[in-house]
PDB file with SEQRES, HELIX, SHEET and CRYST1 records, atoms N, CA, C and O in Angstrom:
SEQRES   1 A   75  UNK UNK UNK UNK UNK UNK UNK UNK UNK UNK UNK UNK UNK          
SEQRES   2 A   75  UNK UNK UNK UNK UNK UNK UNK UNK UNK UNK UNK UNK UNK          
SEQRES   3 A   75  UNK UNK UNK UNK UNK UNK UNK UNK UNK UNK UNK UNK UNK          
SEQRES   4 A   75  UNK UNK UNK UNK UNK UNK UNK UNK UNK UNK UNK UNK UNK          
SEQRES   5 A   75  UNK UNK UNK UNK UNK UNK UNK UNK UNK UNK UNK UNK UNK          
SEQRES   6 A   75  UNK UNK UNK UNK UNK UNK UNK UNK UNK UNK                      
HELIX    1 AA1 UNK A   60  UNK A   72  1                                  13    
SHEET    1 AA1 3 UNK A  12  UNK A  18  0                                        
SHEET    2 AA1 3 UNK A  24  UNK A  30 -1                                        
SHEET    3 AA1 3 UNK A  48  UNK A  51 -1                                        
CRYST1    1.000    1.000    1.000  90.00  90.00  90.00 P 1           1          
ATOM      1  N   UNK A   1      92.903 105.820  98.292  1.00  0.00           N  
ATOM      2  CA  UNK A   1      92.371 106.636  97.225  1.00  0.00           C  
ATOM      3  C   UNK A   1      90.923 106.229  96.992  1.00  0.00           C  
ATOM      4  O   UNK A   1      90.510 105.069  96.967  1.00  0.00           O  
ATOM      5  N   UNK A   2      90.437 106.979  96.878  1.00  0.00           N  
ATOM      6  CA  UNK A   2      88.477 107.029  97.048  1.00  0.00           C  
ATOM      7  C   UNK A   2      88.244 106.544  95.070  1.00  0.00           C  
ATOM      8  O   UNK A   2      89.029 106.742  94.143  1.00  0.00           O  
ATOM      9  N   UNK A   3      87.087 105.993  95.063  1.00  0.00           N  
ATOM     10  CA  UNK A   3      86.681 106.104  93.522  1.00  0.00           C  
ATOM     11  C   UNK A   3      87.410 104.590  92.886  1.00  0.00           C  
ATOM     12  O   UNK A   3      88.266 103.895  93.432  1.00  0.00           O  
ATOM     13  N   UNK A   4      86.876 104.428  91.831  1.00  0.00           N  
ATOM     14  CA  UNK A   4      87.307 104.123  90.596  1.00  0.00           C  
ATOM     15  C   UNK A   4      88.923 104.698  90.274  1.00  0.00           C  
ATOM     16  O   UNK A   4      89.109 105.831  89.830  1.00  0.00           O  
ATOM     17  N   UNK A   5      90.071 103.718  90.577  1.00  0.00           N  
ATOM     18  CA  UNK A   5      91.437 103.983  89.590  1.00  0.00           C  
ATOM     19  C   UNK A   5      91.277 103.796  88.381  1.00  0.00           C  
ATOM     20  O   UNK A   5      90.492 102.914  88.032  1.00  0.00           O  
ATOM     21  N   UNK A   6      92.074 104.684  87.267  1.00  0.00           N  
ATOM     22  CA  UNK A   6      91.657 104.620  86.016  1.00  0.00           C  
ATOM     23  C   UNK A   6      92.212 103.298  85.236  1.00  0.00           C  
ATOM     24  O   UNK A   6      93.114 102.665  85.785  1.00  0.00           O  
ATOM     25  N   UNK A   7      91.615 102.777  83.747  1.00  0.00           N  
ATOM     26  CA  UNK A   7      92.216 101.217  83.773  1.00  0.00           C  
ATOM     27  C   UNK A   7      92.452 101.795  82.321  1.00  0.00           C  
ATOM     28  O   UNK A   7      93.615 101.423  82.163  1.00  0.00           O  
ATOM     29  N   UNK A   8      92.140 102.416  81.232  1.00  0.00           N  
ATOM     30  CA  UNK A   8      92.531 102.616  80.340  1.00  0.00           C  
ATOM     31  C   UNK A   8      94.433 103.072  80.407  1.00  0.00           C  
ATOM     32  O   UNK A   8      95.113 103.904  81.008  1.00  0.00           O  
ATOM     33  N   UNK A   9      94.787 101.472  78.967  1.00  0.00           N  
ATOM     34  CA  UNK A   9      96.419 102.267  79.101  1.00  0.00           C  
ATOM     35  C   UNK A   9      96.720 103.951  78.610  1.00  0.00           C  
ATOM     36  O   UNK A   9      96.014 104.526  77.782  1.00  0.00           O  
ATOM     37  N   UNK A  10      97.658 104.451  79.158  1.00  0.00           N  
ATOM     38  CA  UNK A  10      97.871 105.493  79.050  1.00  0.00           C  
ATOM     39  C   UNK A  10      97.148 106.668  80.366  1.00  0.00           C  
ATOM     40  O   UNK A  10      97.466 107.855  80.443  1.00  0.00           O  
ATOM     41  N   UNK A  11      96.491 106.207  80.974  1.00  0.00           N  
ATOM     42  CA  UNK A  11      95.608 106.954  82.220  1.00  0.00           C  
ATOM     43  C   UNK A  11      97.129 107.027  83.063  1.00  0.00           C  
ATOM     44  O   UNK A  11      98.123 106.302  83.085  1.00  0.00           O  
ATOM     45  N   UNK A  12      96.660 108.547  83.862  1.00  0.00           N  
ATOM     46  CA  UNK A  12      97.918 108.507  85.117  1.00  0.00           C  
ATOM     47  C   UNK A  12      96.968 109.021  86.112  1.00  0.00           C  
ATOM     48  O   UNK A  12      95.897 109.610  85.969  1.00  0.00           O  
ATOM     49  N   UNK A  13      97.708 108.606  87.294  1.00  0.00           N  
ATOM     50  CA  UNK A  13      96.988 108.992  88.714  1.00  0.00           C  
ATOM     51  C   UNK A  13      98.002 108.936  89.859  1.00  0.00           C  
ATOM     52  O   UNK A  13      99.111 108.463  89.614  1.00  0.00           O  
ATOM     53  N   UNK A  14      97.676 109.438  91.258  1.00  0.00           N  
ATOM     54  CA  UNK A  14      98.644 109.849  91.786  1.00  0.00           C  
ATOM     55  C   UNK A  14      98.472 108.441  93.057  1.00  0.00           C  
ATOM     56  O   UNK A  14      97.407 107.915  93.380  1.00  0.00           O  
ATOM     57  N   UNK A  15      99.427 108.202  93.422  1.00  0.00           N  
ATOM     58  CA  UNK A  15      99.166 107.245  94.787  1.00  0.00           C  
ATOM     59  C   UNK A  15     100.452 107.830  95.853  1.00  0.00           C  
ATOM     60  O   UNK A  15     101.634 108.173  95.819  1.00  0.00           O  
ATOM     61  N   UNK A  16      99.298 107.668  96.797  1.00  0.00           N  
ATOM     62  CA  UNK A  16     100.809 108.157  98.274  1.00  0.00           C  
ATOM     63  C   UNK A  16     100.620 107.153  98.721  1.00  0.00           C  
ATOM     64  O   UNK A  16      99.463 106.736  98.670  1.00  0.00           O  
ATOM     65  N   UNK A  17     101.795 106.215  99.436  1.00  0.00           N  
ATOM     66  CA  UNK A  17     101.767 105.038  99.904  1.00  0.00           C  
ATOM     67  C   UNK A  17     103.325 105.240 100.897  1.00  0.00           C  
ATOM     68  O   UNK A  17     104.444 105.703 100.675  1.00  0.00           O  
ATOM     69  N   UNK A  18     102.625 104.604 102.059  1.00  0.00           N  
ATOM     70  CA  UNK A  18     103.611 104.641 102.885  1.00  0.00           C  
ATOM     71  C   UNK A  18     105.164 103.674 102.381  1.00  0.00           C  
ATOM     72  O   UNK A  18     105.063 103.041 101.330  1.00  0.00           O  
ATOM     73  N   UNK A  19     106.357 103.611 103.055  1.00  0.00           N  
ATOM     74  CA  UNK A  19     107.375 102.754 102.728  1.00  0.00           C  
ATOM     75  C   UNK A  19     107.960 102.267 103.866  1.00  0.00           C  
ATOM     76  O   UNK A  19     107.041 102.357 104.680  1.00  0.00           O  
ATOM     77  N   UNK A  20     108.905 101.808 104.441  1.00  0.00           N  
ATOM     78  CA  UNK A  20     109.190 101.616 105.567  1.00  0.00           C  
ATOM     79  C   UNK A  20     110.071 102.490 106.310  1.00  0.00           C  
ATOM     80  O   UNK A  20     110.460 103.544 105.809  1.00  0.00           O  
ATOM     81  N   UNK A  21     110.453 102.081 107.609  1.00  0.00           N  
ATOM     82  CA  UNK A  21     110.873 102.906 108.405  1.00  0.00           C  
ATOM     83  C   UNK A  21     110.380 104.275 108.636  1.00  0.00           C  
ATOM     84  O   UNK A  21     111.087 105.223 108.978  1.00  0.00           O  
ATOM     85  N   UNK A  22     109.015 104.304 108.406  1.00  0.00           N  
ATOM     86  CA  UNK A  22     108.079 106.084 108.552  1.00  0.00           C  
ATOM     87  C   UNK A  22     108.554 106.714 107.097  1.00  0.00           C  
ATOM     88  O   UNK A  22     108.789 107.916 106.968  1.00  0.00           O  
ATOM     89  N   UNK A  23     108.600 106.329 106.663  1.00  0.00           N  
ATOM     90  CA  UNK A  23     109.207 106.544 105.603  1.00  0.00           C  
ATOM     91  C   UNK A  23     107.918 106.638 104.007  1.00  0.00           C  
ATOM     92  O   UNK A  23     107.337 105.621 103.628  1.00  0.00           O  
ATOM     93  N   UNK A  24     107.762 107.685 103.483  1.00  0.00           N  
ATOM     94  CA  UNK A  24     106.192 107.566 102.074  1.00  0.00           C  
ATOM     95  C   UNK A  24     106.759 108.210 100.958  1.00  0.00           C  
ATOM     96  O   UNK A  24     107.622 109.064 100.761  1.00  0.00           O  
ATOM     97  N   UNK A  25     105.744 107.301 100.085  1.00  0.00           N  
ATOM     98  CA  UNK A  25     106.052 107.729  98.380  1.00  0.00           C  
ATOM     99  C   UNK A  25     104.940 108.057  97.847  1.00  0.00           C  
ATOM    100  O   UNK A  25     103.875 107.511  98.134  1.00  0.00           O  
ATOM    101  N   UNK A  26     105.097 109.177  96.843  1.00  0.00           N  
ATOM    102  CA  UNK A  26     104.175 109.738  96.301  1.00  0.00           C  
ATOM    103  C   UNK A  26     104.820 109.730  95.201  1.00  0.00           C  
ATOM    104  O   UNK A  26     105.909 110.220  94.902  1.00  0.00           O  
ATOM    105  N   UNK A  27     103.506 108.691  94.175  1.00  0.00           N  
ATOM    106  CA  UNK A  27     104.525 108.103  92.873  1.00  0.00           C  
ATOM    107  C   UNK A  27     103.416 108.206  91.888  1.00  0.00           C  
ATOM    108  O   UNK A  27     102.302 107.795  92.214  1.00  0.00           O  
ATOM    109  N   UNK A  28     103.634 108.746  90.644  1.00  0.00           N  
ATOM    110  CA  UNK A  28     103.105 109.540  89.503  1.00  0.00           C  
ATOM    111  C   UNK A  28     102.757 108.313  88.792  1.00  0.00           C  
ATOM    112  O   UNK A  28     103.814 107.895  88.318  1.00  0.00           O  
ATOM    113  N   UNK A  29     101.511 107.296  88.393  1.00  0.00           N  
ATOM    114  CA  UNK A  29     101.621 105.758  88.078  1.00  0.00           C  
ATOM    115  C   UNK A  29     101.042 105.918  86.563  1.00  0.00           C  
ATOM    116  O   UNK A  29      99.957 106.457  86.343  1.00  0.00           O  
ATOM    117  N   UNK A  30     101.932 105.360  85.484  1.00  0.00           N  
ATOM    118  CA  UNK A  30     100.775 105.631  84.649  1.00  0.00           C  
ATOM    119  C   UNK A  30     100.302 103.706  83.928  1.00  0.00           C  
ATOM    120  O   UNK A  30     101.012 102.746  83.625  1.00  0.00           O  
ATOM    121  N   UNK A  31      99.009 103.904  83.921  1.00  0.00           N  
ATOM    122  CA  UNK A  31      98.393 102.733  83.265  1.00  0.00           C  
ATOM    123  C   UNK A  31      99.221 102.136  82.173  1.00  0.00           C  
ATOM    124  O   UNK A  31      99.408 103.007  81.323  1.00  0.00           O  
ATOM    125  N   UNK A  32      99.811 100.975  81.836  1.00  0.00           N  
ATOM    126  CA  UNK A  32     100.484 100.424  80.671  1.00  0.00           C  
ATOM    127  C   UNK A  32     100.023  99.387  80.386  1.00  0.00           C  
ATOM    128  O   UNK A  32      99.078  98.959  81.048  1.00  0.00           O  
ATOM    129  N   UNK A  33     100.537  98.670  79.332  1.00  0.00           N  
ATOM    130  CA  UNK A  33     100.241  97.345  78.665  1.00  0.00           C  
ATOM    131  C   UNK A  33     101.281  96.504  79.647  1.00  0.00           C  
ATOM    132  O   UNK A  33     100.974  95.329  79.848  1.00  0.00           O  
ATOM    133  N   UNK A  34     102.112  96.854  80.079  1.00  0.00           N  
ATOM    134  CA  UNK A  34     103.574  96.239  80.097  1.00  0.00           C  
ATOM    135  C   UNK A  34     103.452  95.457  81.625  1.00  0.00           C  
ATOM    136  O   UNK A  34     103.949  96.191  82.480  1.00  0.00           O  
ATOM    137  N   UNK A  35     103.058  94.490  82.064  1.00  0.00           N  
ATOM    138  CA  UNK A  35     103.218  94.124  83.338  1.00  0.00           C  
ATOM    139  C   UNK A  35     104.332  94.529  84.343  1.00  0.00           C  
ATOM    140  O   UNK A  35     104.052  94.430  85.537  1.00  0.00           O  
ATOM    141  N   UNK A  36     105.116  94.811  84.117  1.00  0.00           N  
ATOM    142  CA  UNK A  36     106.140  95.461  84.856  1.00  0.00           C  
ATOM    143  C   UNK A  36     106.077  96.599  85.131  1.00  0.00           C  
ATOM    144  O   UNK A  36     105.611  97.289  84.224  1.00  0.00           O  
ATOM    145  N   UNK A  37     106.429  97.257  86.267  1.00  0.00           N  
ATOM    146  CA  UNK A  37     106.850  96.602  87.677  1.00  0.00           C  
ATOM    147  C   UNK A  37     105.920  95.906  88.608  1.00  0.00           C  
ATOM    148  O   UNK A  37     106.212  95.356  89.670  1.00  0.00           O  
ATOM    149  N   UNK A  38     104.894  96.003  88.109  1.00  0.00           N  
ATOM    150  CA  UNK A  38     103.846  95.239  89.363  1.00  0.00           C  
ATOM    151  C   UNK A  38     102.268  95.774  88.545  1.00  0.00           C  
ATOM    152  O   UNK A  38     102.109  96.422  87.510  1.00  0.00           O  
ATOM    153  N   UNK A  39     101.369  95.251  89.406  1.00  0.00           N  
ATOM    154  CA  UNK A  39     100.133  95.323  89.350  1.00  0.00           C  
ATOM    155  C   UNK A  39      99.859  96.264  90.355  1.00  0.00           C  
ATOM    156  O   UNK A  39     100.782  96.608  91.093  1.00  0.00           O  
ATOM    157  N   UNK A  40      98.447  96.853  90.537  1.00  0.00           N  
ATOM    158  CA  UNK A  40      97.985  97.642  91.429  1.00  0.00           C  
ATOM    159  C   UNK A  40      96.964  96.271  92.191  1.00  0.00           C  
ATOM    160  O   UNK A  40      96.980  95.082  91.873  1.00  0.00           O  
ATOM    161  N   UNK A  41      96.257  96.848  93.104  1.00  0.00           N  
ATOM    162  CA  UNK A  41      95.642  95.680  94.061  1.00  0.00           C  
ATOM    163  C   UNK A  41      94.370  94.874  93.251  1.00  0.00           C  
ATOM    164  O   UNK A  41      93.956  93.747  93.521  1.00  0.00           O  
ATOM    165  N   UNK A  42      93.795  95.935  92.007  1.00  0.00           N  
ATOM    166  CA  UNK A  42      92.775  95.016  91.347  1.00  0.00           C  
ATOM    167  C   UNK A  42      93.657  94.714  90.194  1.00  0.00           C  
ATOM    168  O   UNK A  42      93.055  94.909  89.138  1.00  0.00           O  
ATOM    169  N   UNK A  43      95.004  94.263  90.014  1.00  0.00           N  
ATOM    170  CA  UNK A  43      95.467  93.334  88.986  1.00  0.00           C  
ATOM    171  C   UNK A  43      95.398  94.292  87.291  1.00  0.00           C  
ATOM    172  O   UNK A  43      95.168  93.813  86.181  1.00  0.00           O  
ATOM    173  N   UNK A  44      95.673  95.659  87.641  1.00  0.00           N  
ATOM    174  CA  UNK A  44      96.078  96.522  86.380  1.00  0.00           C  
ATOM    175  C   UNK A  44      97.263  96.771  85.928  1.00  0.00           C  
ATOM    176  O   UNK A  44      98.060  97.055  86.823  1.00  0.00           O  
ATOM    177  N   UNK A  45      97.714  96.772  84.799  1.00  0.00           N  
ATOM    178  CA  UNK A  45      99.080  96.396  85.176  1.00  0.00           C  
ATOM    179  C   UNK A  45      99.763  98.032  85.584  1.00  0.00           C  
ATOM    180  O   UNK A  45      98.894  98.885  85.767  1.00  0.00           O  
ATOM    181  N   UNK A  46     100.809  98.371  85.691  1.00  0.00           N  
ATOM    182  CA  UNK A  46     101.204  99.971  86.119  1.00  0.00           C  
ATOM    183  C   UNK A  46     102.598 100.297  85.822  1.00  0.00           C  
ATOM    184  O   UNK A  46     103.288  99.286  85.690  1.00  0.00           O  
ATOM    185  N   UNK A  47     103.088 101.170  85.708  1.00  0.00           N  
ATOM    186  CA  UNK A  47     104.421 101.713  85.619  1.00  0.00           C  
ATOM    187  C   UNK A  47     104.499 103.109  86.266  1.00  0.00           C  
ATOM    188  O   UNK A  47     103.952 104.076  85.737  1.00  0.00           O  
ATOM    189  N   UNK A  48     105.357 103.221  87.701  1.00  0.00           N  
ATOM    190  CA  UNK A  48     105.551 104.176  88.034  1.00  0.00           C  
ATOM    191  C   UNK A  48     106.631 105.609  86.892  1.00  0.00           C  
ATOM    192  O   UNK A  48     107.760 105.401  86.447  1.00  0.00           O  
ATOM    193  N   UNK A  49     105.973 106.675  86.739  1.00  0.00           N  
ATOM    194  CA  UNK A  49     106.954 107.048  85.769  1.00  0.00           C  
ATOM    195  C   UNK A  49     107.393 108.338  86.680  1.00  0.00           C  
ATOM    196  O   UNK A  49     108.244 109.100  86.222  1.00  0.00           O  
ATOM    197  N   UNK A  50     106.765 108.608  88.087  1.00  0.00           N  
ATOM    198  CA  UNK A  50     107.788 109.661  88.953  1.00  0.00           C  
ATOM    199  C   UNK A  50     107.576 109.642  90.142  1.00  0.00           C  
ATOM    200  O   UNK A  50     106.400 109.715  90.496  1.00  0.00           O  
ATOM    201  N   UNK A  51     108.456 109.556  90.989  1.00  0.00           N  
ATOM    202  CA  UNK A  51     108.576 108.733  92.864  1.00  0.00           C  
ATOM    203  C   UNK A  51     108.898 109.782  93.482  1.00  0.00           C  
ATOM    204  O   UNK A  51     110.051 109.930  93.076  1.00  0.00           O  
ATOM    205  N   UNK A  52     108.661 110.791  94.320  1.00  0.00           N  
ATOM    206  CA  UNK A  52     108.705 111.127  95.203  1.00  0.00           C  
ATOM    207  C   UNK A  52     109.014 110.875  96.772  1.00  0.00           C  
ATOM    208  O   UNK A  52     108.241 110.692  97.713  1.00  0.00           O  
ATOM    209  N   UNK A  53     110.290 110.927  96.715  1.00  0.00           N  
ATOM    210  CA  UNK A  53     110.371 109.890  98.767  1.00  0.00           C  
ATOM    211  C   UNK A  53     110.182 111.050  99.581  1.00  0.00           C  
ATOM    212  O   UNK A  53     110.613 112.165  99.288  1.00  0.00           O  
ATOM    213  N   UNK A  54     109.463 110.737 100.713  1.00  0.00           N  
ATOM    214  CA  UNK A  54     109.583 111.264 102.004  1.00  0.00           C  
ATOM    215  C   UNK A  54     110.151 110.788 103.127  1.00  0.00           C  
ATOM    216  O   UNK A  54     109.814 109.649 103.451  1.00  0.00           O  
ATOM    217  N   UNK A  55     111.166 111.534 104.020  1.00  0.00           N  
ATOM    218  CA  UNK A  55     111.818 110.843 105.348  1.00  0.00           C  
ATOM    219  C   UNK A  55     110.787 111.060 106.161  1.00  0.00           C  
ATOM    220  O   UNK A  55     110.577 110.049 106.831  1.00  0.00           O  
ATOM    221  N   UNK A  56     109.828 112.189 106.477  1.00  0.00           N  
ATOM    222  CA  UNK A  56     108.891 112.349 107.477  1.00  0.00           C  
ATOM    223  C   UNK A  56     107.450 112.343 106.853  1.00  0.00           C  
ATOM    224  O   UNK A  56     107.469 112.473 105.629  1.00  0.00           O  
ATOM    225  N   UNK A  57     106.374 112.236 107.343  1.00  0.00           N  
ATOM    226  CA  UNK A  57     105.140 112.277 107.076  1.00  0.00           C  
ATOM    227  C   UNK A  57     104.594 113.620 106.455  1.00  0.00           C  
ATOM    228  O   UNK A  57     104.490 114.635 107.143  1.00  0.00           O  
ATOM    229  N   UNK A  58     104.230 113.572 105.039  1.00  0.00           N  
ATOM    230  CA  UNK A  58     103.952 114.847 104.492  1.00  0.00           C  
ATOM    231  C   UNK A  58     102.654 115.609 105.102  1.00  0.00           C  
ATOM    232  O   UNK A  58     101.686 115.007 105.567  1.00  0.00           O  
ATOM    233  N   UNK A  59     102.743 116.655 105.051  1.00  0.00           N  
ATOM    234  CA  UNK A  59     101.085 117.344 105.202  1.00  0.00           C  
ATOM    235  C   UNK A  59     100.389 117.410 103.908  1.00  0.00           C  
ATOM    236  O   UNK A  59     101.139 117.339 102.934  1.00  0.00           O  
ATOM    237  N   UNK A  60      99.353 117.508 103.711  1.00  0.00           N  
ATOM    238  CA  UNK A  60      98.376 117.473 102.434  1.00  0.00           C  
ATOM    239  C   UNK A  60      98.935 118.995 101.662  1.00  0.00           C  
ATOM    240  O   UNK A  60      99.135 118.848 100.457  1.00  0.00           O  
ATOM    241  N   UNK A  61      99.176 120.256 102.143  1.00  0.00           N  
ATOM    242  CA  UNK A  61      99.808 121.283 101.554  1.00  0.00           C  
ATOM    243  C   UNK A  61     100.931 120.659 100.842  1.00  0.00           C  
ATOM    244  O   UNK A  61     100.823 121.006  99.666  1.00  0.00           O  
ATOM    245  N   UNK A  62     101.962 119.901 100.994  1.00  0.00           N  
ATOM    246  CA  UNK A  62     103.007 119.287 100.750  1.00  0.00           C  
ATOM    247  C   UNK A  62     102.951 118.199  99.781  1.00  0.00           C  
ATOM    248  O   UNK A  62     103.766 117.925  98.901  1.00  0.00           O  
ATOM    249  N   UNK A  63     101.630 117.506 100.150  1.00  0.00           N  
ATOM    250  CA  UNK A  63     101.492 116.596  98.716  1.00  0.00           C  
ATOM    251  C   UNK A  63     100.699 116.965  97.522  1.00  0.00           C  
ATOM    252  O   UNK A  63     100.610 116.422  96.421  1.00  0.00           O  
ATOM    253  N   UNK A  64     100.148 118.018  98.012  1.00  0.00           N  
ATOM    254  CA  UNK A  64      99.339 118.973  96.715  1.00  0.00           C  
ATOM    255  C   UNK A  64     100.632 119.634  96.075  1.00  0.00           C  
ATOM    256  O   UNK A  64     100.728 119.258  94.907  1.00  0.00           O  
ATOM    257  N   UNK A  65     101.824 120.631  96.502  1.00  0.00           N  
ATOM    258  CA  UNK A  65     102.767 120.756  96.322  1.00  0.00           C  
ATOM    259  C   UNK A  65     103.666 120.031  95.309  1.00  0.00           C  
ATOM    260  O   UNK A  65     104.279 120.504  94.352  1.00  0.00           O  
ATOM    261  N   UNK A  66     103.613 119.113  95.633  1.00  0.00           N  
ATOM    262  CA  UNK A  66     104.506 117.944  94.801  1.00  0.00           C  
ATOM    263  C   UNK A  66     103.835 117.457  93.704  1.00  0.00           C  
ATOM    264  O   UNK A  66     104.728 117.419  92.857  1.00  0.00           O  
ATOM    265  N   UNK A  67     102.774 117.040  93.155  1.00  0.00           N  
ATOM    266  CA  UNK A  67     101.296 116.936  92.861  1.00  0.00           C  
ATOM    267  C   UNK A  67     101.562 117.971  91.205  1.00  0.00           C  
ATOM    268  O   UNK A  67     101.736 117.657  90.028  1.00  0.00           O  
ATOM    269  N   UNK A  68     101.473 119.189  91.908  1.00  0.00           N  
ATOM    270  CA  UNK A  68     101.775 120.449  91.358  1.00  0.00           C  
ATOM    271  C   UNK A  68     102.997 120.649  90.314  1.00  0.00           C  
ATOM    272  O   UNK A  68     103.051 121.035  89.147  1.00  0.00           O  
ATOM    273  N   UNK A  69     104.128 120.133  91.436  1.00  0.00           N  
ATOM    274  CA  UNK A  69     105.508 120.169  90.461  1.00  0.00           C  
ATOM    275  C   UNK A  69     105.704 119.353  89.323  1.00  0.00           C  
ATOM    276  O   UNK A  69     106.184 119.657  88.231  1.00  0.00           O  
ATOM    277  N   UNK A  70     105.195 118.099  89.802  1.00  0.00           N  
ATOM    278  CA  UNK A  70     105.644 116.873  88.610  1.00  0.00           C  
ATOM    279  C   UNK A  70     104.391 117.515  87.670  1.00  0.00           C  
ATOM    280  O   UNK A  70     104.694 117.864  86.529  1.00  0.00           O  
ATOM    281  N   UNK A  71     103.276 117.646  88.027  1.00  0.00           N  
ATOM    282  CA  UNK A  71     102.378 118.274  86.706  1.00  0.00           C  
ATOM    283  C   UNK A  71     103.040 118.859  85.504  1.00  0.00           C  
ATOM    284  O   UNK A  71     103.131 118.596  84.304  1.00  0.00           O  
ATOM    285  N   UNK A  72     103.650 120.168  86.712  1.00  0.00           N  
ATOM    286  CA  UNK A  72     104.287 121.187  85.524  1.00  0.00           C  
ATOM    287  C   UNK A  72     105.441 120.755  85.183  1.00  0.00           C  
ATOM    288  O   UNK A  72     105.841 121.283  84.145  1.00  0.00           O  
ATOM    289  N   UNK A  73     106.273 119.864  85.726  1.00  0.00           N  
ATOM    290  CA  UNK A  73     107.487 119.403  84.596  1.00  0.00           C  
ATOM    291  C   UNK A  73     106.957 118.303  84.026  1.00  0.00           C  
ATOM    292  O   UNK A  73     107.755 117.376  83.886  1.00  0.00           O  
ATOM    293  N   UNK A  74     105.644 118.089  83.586  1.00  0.00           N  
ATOM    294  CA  UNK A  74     105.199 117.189  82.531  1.00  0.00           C  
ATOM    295  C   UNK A  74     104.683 118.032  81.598  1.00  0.00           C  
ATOM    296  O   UNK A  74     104.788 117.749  80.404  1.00  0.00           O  
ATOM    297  N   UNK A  75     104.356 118.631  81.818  1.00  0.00           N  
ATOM    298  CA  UNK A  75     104.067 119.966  80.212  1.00  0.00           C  
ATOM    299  C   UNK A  75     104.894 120.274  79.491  1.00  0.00           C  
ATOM    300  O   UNK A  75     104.652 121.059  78.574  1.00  0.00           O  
TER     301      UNK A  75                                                      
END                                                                             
């Protein structure tokens, strides 16, 4: 992901990250106070609040797609 991730709590942003066995997640992260479940790589703390799995390698139509859906079932 290009840029500045956002660090204010309450910020959300999207990360696709591979998993194993060819296997990727595209997971809805939003900024928290709460150290749990993990940190991001510069040490923010994060809470995934929607995961997306893939068995095969998405196309960018497909992760804009998904992108799209969790948006609108967050409204």
């Amino acid at each position: 992901m290009a840029g500045t991730l956002p660090s204010t709590p309450g910020s959300v942003y999207v990360r696709f990250r591979p998993g194993n066995k060819k296997s990727y997640y595209l997971d809805l992260v939003c900024v928290s106070g709460d150290p749990w479940p993990g940190k991001d790589h510069v040490g923010k703390p994060l809470a995934v609040v929607h995961r997306v799995h893939f068995s095969v390698t998405p196309t960018p139509a497909a992760k804009r797609a998904v992108v799209r859906a969790i948006g609108a079932s967050l409204k």
